[in-house]
C-alpha positions in Angstrom: 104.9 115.0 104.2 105.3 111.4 104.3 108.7 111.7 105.9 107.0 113.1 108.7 104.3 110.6 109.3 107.2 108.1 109.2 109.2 109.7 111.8 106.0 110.2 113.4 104.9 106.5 113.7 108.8 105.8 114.5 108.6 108.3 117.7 105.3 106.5 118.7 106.4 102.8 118.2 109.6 103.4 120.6 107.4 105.2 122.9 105.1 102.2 123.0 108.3 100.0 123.5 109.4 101.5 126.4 105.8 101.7 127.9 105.4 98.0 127.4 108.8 97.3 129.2 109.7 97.7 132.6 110.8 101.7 132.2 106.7 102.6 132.4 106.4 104.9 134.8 104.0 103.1 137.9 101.3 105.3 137.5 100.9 105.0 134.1 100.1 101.3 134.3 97.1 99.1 136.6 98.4 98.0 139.9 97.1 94.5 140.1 98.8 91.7 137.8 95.9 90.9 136.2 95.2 94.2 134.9 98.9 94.6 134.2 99.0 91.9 131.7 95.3 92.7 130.0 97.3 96.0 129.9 100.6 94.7 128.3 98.4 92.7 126.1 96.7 95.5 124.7 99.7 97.9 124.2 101.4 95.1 122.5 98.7 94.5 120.2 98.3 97.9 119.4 102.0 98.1 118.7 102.0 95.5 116.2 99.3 97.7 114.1 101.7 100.6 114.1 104.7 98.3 113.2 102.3 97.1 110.2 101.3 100.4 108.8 104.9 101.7 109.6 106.2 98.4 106.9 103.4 99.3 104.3 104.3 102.6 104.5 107.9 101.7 103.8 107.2 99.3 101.2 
């Protein structure tokens, strides 16, 4: 079971990755820059909680 919530939280961080980076699809993201980066912001912050249950789980 916990394999699967580890592969799970894998999947989902390298989806985040590629959302934060320039392959986002344009509709997926706000159009003006300011809301880009609030957006970017967000996602990354978000990501970093994943990355930190993903190395608790691990450890």
């Amino acid at each position: 079971m916990e394999l699967w919530i580890l592969f799970g939280l894998m999947g989902e961080i390298f989806l985040q990755l590629v959302l934060i980076g320039d392959g986002a699809k344009v509709g997926d993201m706000p159009s003006s820059p300011e809301k880009l980066k609030e957006y970017k912001k967000i996602k990354g912050f978000l990501l970093i909680q994943k990355l930190q249950i993903l190395q608790e789980v691990l450890l």
